[in-house]
C-alpha positions in Angstrom: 0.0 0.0 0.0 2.9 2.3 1.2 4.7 1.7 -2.5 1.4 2.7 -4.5 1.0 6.0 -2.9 4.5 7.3 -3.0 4.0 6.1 -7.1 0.7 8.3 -6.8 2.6 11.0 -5.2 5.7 10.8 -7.3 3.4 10.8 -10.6 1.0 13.5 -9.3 3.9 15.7 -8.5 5.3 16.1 -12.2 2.0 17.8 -13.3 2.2 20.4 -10.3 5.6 21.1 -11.2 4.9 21.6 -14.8 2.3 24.2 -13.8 4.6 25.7 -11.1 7.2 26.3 -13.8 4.9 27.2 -16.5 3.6 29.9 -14.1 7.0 31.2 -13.2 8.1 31.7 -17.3 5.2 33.3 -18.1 5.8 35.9 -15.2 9.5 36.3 -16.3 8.1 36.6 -19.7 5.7 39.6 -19.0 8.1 41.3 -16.5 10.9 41.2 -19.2 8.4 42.6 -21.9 7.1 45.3 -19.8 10.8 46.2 -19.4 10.7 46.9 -23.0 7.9 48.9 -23.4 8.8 51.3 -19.9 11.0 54.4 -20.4 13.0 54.4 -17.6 14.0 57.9 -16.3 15.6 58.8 -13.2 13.2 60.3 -10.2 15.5 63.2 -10.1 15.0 64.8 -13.0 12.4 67.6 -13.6 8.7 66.4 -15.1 9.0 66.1 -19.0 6.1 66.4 -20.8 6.9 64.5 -23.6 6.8 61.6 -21.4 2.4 61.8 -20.4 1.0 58.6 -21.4 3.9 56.8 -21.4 4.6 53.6 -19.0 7.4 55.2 -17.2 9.9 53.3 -14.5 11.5 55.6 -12.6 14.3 54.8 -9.7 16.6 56.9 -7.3 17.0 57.4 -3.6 14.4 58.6 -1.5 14.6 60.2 1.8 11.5 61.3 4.2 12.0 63.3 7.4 8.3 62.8 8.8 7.0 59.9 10.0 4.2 57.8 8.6 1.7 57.4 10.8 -1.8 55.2 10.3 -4.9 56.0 12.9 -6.6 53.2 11.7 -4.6 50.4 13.0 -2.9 52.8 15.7 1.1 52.7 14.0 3.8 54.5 13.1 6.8 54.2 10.7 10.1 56.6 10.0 12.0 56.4 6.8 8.6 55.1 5.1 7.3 56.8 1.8 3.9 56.3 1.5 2.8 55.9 -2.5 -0.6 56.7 -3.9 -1.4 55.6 -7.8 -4.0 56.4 -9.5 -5.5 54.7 -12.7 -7.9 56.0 -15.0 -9.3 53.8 -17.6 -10.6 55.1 -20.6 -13.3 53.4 -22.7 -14.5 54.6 -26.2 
């Protein structure tokens, strides 16, 4: 008995790991794309605005003096930068 369920679980595990994987390229694959299509500009220099409507990637060092705090679940954070995005979708 012992013998047929490790073959059950060595034969069920193949297809879980096939998923797993497939799961993982396809995430690779749409990170790597998107990496092509972003403009990547550097968050210190000045607004451009050449660059509206444009998937942009922007990177540099932050640095925050106040301190984060959050009422709601009674908290507070230093050296936190708190981010807001907003998305507007547009349907014609």
């Amino acid at each position: 008995m012992e013998i047929i369920a490790g073959v059950f679980l060595f034969f069920f595990s193949i297809p879980l790991m096939f998923f797993g994987e497939r799961r993982s390229v396809r995430t690779k694959e749409q990170i790597e794309k998107a990496f092509i299509v972003c403009t990547h500009v550097l968050a210190s220099s000045s607004t451009d605005s050449l660059k509206n409507n444009e998937l942009i990637f922007a990177e540099g060092v932050t640095k925050v003096d106040n301190i984060l705090r959050d009422d709601y679940i009674n908290c507070e954070f230093t050296n936190t930068v708190k981010l807001q995005r907003v998305v507007e979708v547009l349907q014609y």
